[in-house]
C-alpha positions in Angstrom: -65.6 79.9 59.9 -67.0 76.6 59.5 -67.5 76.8 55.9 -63.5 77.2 56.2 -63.2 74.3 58.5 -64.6 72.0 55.9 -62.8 73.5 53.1 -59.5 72.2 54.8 -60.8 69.2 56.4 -62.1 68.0 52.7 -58.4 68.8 50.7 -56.7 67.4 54.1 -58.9 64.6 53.1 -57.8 64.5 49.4 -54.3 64.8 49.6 -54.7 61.5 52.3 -56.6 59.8 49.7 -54.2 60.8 47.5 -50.8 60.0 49.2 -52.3 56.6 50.5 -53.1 55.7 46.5 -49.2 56.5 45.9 -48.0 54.3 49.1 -50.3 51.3 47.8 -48.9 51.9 44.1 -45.4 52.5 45.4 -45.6 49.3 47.6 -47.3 47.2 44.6 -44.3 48.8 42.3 -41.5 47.9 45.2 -42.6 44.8 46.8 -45.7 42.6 45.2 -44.7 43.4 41.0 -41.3 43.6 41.8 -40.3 40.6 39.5 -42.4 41.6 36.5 -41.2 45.5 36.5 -37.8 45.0 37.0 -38.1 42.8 33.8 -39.4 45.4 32.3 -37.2 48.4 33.5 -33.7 46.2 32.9 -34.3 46.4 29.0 -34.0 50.6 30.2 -31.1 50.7 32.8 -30.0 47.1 32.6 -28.0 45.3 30.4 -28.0 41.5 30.7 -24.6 39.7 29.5 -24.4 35.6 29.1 -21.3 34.6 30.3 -20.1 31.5 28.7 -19.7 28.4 30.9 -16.7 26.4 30.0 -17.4 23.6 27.5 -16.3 20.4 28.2 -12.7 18.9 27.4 -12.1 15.5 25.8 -9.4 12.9 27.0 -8.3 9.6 25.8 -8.7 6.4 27.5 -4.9 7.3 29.1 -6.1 11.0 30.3 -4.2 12.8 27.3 -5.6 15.7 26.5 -7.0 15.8 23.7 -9.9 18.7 23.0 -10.1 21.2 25.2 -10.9 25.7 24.6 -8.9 28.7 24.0 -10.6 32.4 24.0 -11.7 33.9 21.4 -12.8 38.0 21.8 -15.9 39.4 20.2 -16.4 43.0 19.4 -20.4 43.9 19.8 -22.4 46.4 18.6 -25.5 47.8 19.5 -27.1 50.1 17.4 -30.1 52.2 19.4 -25.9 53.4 21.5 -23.6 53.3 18.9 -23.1 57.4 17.4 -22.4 57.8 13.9 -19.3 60.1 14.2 -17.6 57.2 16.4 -17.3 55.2 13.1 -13.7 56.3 12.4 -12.8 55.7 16.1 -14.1 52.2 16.5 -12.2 51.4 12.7 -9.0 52.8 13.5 -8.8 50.8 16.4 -9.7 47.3 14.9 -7.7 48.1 11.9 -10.3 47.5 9.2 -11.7 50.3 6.9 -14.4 52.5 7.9 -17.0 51.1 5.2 -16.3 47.3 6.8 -17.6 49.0 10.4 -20.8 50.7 7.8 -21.4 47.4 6.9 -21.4 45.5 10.0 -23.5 48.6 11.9 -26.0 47.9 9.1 -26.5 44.1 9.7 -26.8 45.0 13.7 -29.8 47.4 12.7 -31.2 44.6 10.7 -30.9 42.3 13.3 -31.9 44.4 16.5 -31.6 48.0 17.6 -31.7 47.1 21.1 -29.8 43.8 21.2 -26.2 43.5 20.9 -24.8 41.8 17.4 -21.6 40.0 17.0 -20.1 41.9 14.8 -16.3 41.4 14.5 -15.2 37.5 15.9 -12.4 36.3 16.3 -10.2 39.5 17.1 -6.6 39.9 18.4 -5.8 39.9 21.9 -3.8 43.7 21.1 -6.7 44.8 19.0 -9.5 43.5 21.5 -7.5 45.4 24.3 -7.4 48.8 22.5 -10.8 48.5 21.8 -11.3 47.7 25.6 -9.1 50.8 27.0 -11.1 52.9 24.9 -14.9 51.6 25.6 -15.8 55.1 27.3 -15.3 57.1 23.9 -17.5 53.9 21.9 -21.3 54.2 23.3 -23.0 51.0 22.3 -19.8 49.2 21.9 -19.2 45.9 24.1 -17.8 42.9 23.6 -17.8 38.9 25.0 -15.2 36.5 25.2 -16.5 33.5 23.3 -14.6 29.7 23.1 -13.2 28.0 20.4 -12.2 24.1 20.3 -8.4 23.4 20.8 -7.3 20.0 19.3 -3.8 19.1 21.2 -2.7 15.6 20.0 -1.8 14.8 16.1 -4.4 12.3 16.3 -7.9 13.9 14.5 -10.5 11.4 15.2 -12.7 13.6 12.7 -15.5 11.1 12.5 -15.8 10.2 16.1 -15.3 13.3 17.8 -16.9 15.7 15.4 -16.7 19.5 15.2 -18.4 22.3 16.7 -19.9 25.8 14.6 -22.0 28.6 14.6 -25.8 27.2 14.7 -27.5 27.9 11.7 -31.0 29.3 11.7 -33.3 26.5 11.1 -31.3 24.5 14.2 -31.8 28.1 16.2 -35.6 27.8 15.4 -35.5 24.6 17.2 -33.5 25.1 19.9 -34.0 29.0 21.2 -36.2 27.3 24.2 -33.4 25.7 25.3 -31.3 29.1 26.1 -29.6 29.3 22.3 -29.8 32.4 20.6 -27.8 33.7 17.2 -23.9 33.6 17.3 -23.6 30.4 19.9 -21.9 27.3 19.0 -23.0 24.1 18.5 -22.1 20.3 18.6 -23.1 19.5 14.7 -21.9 16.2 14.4 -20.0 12.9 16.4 -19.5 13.2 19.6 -19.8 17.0 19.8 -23.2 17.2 18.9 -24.7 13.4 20.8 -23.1 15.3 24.1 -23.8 18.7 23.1 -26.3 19.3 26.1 -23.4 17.1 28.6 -20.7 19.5 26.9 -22.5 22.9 26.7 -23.0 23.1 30.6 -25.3 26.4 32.0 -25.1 29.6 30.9 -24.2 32.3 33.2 -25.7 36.1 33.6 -24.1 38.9 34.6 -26.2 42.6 34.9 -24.9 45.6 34.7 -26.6 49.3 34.9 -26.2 51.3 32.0 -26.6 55.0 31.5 -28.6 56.6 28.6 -25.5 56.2 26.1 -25.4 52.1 26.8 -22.1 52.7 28.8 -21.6 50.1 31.6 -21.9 51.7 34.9 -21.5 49.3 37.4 -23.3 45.4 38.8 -26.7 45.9 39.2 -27.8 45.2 43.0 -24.2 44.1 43.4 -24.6 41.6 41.8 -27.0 39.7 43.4 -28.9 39.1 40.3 -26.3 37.3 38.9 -25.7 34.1 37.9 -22.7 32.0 37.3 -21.9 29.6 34.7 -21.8 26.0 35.2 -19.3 24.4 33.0 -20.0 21.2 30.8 -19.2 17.3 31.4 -15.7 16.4 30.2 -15.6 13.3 28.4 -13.0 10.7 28.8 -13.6 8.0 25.7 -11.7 4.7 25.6 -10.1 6.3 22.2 -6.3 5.8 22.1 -4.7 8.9 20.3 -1.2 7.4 19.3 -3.4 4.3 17.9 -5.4 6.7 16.7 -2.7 8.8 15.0 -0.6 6.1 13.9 -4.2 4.8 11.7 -4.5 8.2 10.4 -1.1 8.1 9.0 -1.4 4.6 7.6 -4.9 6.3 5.2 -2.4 8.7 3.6 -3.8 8.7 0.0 -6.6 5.8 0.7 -10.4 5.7 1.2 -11.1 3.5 3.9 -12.3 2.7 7.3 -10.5 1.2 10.6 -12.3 0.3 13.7 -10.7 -0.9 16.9 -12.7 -2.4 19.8 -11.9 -3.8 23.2 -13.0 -7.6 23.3 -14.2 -7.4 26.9 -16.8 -4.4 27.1 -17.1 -2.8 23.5 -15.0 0.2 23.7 -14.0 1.6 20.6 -9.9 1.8 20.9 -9.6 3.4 17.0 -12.3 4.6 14.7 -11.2 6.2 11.5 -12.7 6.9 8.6 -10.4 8.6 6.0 -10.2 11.1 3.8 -11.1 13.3 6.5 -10.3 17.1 7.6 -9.1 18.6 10.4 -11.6 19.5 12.6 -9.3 22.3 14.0 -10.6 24.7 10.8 -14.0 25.1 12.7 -12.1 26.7 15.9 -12.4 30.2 13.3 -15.0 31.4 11.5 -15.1 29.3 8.1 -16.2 30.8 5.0 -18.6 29.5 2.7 -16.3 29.2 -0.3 -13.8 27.1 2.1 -16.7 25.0 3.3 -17.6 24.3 0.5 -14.7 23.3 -0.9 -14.7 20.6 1.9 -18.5 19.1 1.5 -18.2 19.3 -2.2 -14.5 17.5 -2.4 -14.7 14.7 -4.7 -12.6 12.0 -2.2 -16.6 13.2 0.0 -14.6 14.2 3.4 -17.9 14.3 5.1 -18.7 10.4 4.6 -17.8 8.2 7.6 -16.8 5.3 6.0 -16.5 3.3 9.5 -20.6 3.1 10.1 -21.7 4.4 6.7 -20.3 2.6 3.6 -21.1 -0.8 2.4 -18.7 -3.6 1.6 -18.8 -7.5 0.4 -16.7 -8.7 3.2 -15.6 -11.3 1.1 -13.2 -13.9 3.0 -13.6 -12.3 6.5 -17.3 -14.1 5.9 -15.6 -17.5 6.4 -15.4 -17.9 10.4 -19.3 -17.2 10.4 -19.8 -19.8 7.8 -17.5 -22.4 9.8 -19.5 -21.3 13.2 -22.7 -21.9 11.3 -21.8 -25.2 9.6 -20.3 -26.5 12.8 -23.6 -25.1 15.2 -25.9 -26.9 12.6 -24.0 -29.8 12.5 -23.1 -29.7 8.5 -19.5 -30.9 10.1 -17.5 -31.5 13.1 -14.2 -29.5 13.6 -12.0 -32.6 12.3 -13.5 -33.6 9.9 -12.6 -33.7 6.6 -14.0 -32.5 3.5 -12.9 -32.1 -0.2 -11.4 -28.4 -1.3 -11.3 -29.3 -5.3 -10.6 -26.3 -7.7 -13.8 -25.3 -8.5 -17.2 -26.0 -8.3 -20.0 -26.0 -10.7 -23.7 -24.3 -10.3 -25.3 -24.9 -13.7 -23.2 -24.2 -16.8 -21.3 -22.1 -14.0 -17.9 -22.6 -12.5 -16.7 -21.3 -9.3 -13.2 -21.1 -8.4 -11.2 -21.6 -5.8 -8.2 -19.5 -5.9 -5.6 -19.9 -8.3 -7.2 -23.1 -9.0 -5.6 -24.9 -6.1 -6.7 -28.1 -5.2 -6.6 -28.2 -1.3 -7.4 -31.9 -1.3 -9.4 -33.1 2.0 -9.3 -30.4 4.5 -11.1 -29.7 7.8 -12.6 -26.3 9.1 -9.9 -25.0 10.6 -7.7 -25.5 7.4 -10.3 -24.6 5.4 -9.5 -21.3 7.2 -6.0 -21.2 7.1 -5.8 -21.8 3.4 -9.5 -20.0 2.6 -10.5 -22.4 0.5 -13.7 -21.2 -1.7 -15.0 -24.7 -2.7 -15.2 -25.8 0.9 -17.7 -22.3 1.6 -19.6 -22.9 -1.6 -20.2 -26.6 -0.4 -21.2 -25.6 3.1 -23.7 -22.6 1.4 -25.6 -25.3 -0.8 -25.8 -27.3 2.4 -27.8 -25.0 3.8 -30.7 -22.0 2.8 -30.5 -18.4 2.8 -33.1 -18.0 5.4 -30.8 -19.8 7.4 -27.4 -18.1 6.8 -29.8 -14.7 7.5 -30.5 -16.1 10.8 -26.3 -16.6 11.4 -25.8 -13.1 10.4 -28.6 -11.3 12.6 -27.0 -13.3 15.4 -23.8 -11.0 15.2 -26.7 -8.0 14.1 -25.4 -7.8 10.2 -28.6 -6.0 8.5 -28.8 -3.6 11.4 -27.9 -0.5 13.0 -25.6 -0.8 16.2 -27.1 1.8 18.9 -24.0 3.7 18.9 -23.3 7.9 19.8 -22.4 8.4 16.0 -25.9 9.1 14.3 -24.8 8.2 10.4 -25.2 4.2 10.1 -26.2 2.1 7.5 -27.9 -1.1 8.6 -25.7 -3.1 5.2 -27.8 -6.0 3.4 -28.1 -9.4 4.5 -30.6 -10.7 1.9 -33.3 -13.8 2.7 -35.6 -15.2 0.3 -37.8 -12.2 0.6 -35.3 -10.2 -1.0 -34.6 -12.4 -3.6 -38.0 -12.8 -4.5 -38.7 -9.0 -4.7 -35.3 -8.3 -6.1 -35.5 -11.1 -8.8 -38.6 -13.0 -9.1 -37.4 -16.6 -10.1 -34.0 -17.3 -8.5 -31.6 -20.3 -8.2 -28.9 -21.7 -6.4 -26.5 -19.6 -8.4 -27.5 -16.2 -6.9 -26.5 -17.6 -3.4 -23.8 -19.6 -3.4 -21.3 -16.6 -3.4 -22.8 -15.6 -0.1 -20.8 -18.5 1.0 -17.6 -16.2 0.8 -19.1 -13.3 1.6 -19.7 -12.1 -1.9 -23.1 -11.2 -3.8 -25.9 -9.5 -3.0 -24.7 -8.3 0.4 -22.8 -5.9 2.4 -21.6 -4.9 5.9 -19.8 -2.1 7.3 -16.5 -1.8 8.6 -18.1 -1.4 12.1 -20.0 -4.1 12.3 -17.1 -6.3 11.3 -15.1 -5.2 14.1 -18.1 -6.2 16.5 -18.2 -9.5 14.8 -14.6 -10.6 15.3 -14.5 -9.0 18.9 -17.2 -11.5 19.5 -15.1 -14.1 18.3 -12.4 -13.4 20.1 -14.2 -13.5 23.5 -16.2 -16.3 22.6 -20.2 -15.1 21.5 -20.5 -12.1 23.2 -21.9 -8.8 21.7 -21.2 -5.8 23.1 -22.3 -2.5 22.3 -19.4 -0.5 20.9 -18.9 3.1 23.0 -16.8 5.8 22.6 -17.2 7.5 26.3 -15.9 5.4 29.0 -17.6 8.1 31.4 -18.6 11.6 31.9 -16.7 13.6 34.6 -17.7 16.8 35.9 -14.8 19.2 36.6 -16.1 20.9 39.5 -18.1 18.7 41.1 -16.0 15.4 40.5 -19.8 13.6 39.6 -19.4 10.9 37.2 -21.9 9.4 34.7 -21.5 6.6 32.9 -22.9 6.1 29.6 -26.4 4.4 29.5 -25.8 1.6 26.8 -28.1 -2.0 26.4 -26.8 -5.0 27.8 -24.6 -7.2 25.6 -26.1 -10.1 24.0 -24.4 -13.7 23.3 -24.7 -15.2 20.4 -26.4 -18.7 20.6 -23.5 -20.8 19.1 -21.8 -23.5 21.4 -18.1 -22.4 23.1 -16.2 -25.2 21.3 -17.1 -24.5 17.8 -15.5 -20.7 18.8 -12.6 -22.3 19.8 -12.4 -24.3 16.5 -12.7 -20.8 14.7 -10.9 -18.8 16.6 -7.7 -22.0 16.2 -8.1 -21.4 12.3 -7.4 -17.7 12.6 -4.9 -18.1 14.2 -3.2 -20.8 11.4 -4.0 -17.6 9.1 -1.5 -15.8 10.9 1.2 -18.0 11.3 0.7 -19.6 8.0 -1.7 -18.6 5.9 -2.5 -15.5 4.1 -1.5 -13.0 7.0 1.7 -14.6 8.2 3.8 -11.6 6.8 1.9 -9.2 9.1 2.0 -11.5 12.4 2.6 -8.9 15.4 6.3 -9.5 16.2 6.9 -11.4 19.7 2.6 -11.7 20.1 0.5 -14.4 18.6 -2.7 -13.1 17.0 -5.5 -14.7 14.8 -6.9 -13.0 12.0 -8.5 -13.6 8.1 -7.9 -11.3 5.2 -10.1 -10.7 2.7 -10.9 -8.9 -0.9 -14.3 -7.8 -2.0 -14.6 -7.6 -5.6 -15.9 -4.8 -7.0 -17.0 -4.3 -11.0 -16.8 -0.5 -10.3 -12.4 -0.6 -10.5 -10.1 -2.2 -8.4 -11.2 -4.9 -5.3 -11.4 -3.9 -1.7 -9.1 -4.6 0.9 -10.2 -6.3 4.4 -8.8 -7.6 7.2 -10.3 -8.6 10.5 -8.1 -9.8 13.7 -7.6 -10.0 17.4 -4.4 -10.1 19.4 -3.2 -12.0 22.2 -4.4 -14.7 20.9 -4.8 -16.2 24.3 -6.4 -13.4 25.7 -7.8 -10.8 23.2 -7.3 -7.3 24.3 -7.7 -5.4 20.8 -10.1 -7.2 17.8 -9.6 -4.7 14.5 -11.6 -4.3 11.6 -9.7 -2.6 8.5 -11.5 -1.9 5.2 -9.6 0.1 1.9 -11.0 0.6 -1.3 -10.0 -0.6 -4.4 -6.3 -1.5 -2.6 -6.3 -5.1 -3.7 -6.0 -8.2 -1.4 -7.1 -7.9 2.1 -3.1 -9.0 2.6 -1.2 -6.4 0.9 -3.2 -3.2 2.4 -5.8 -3.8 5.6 -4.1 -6.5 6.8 -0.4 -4.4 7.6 -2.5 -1.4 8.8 -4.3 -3.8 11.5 -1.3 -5.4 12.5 0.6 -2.2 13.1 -2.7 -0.7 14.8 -2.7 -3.5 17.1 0.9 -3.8 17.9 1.2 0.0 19.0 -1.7 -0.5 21.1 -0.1 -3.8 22.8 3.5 -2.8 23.1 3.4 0.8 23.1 5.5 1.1 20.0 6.5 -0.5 16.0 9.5 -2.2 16.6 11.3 -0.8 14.0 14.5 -2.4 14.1 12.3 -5.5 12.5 12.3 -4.9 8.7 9.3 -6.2 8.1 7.9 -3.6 10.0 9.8 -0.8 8.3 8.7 -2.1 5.0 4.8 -2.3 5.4 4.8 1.6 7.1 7.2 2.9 4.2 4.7 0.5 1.8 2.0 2.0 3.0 2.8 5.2 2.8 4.2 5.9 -0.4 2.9 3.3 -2.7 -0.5 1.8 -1.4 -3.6 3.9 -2.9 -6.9 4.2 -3.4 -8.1 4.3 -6.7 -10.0 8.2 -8.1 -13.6 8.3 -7.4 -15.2 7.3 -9.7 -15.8 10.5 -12.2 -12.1 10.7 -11.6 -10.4 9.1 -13.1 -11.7 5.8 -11.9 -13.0 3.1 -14.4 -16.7 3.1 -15.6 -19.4 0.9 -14.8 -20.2 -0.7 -18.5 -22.2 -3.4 -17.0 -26.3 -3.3 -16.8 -27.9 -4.5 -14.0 -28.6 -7.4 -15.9 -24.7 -8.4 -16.4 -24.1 -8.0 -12.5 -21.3 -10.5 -12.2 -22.0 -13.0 -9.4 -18.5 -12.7 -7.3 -16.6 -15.2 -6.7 -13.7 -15.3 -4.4 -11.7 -11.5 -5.6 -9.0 -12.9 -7.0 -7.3 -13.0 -10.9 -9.0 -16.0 -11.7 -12.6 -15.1 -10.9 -12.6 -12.8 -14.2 -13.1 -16.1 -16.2 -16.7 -16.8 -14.6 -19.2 -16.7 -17.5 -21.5 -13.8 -16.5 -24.5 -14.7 -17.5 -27.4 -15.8 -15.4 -28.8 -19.5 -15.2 -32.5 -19.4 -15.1 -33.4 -22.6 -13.7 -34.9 -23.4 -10.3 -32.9 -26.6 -9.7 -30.0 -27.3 -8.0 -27.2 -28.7 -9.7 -24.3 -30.5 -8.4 -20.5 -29.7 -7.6 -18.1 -30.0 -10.3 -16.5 -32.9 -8.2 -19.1 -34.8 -5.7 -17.8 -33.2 -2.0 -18.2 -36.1 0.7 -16.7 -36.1 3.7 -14.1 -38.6 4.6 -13.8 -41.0 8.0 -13.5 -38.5 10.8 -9.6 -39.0 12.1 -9.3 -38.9 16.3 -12.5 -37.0 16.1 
């Protein structure tokens, strides 16, 4: 008997032991692991789905609309569910043939058994509802409603605003910490991709039990588990989309750039760059052939001309030379000095234009007239270490911290360069820098920052697109985090002496035929020359003239004089921008749109019809002023290191009521 006692009392014992071991386990299981095992046991029972957070809109500096999304429905497959025999089922229903759903099953198995694969984008809403009403017959079948970009105005704004697309694998590498994974879109380049993070927002989660086929059952834990999306920052920029669009439509057939800028804080009104595409293509899925197509194009649709390409600026370079000149004290606003029709640097002869002889002019008419000799004279009255130092006060030679990533920084040579470029150099290979010719070059950008800075007197602000970001549900704003403007060192008087000659330009000089009807503006045309084909056509300006509220920067290739292409596209720019509308019942008006239009082109690219470059480097011509008579300059090089006077000695006469 008590040999049977201890028999019970020991397996009483054991099954304590052993039931207390379970508890333990079930409580570490239920309670202290919880977190790491229901990791685990959710890649059985669980299915995790992303929801999408809604990614930011874009709105013009008037609160137009003008980027915003639309749905766009994914079928999804995942292979470890999907059965074989449900092949027909699933391609009857999208409407494609049953090898196309063989296919896409095989690049889900390559991809993941387990995970879910996006494998028909961009489906009908009719097809993506059959699909949906018949889910229950298609185990391992899902789907996700993804965004695409909707563009609402006709305005494109390629350059500036950029386009979204499906992130390519080397990106993905980068970037799977930061919640991406295969499929999502991505910001790739403007202001889609320098906001991406702002625009994405936070991705949701939603979880949802599963049964052993991969059929949704219902939430998991009610949902508790689940988190919602945040949506993205909207942006409102200080773009204006009828400027904007009116610009666009002024490019048709041209290579060129536009930039438009408020005077008083830097924002970017207009920023074009054309050819361009329509960035609405990337709201489907574009194929490689069609993509192509577009980076491959000869006219290089990619290539933002506003911040990337290179020009002389030819006479849009005069009001720095007359701010220089004056701030150095080379001259005094009235004062008068010879214009002759050319001057001569060794056996060379530089032009003025059609050989005029402006007699004894002072700054401002050297303005109003451009009159090269007077620029030459004031170049070989200084050095080029100087007129570097002019230039870097308006930050020629550099890149502009700006939320477009492709800049060029241009060239603004000093003797350094000229040294290393050349070795032994003379007078010769700078005097053309007086009028903004030679070894040199700015973007389109930077010239709009220059004249904005002349229309508000010497300060230099740094251009912006965003005026600020805006939450949607919260109402937070940020504003953009930009360096403080600098002011250029050069006294307010010799501005207003500048700024006086631009506006003679428009009223009677080169750009009176584009003067903004009813508003008086200032402005300077120019015309790089180019050996490559035709010249280039420039034209800088800023309207009121008594109290700037739009300074433009227009650049087109190989249109001519900076009068007969960029200046008309500048004027119009700025007089929709001041008065809402063209006044077409003016016919001036009616004549430079229809001009522009239908007759004002750029030249092929070169390889294109375009003329070839015959010169060697050694025949570079130095450029004079791009005009017909600057094709009789000899072109070859003077070798000597002295300086040689004008053609006619320049001295300035008895200052009158200086």
């Amino acid at each position: 008997m008590d040999e049977f006692r201890i028999r019970v009392r020991v397996y009483a014992g054991v099954i304590v032991v052993v039931l207390a071991i379970l508890c333990i386990r079930l409580i570490q299981l239920q309670v202290v692991s919880a977190d790491t095992y229901w990791g685990a046991s959710q890649s059985n029972a669980v299915r995790e789905q992303r929801v999408e957070p809604a990614r930011g809109a874009i709105y013009d500096r008037s609160g137009t609309l003008l980027v915003d999304n639309q749905p766009s429905y994914t079928i999804m497959i995942t292979p470890r569910f999907f059965e074989p025999d449900r092949v027909s089922l699933l391609a009857d229903l999208l409407g494609v043939a049953d090898t196309t759903v063989h296919r896409k099953l095989q690049e889900a198995r390559d991809w993941s058994l387990f995970q879910p694969s996006r494998s028909f984008r961009e489906v009908s809403f009719d097809t993506f509802s059959r699909v949906q009403e018949h889910l229950y017959e298609l185990p391992g079948v899902t789907y996700e409603i993804e965004q695409r970009r909707r563009y609402h105005t006709e305005a494109q704004a390629t350059h500036a605003l950029g386009y979204v697309r499906e992130i390519d694998a080397r990106t993905l590498a980068r970037m799977r910490d930061d919640g991406y994974r295969q499929g999502d879109r991505i910001g790739r380049t403007g202001l889609e991709s320098f906001y991406e993070r702002r625009l994405r927002g936070t991705q949701g989660s939603e979880y949802m039990l599963v049964d052993v086929r991969g059929r949704e059952v219902k939430s998991y834990r009610d949902g508790d588990q689940d988190r919602p999306p945040v949506s993205g920052y909207d942006l409102h920029l200080a773009l204006d989309h009828q400027v904007q669009a009116l610009a666009e439509s002024l490019f048709v057939g041209k290579r060129g750039a536009a930039v438009a800028l408020d005077p008083d804080n830097g924002e970017i009104i207009s920023f074009v760059s054309h050819p361009d595409f329509d960035p609405g293509i990337f709201s489907r899925s574009v194929s490689d052939a069609r993509w192509d197509s577009i980076r491959n194009a000869p006219a290089d649709p990619l290539y933002n001309r506003a911040t990337m390409s290179g020009f002389p600026p030819g006479s849009t370079w005069k009001p720095l030379m007359s701010l220089m000149a004056l701030e150095e004290g080379m001259i005094t606003p009235n004062q008068k000095v010879d214009c002759p029709p050319g001057y001569r640097v060794g056996n060379r002869v530089f032009h003025n234009h059609r050989y005029k002889d402006e007699g004894w002019i002072d700054v401002k008419e050297a303005l109003e007239v451009s009159c090269n000799t007077f620029y030459y004279h004031l170049m070989m009255e200084t050095d080029v270490n100087t007129w570097n130092r002019y230039a870097r006060m308006f930050e020629f030679g550099q890149r502009i911290p700006l939320d477009v990533a492709d800049q060029q920084a241009g060239l603004i040579p000093d003797s350094s360069y000229f040294n290393d470029t050349y070795g032994r150099w003379t007078a010769g290979y700078t005097v053309n820098l007086g009028i903004g010719q030679g070894d040199m070059s700015v973007t389109p950008m930077q010239l709009a920052r220059y004249v904005a800075a002349i229309a508000n007197g010497g300060t230099l602000h740094v251009p912006r697109f965003v005026h600020e970001l805006r939450h949607p549900e919260t109402g937070e704003t940020v504003k953009p985090d930009l360096p403080e403007a600098a002011t250029v060192p050069i006294d307010s008087s010799h501005f207003a002496a500048v700024r006086e000659g631009m506006r003679r330009v428009m009223e009677n000089g080169t750009g009176e035929w584009v003067q903004i009807p009813g508003v008086t503006s200032a402005g300077k045309t120019g015309t790089a020359q180019n050996p490559h084909g035709e010249d280039h056509s420039l034209f800088i300006m800023f309207a009121p003239f008594e109290d700037p509220e739009i300074a433009i920067a227009v650049a087109v290739e190989n249109a001519g004089y900076g009068g007969s292409a960029a200046a008309p596209i500048a004027s119009l720019m700025a007089e929709q921008y001041l008065n809402g509308s063209i006044d077409l019942d003016i016919w001036q008006r009616r004549y430079w749109i229809k001009r522009l239009m239908e007759e004002v082109r750029s030249a092929p690219p070169k390889g294109f019809g375009a003329p070839l470059d015959n010169e060697t480097d050694g025949e570079r011509v130095l450029n004079a002023e791009a005009a017909p008579d600057s094709a009789d300059a000899p072109r070859s090089r003077s070798t000597r290191t002295v300086r040689l006077d004008p053609i006619t000695p320049i001295q300035p006469a008895a200052p009158e009521n200086e």
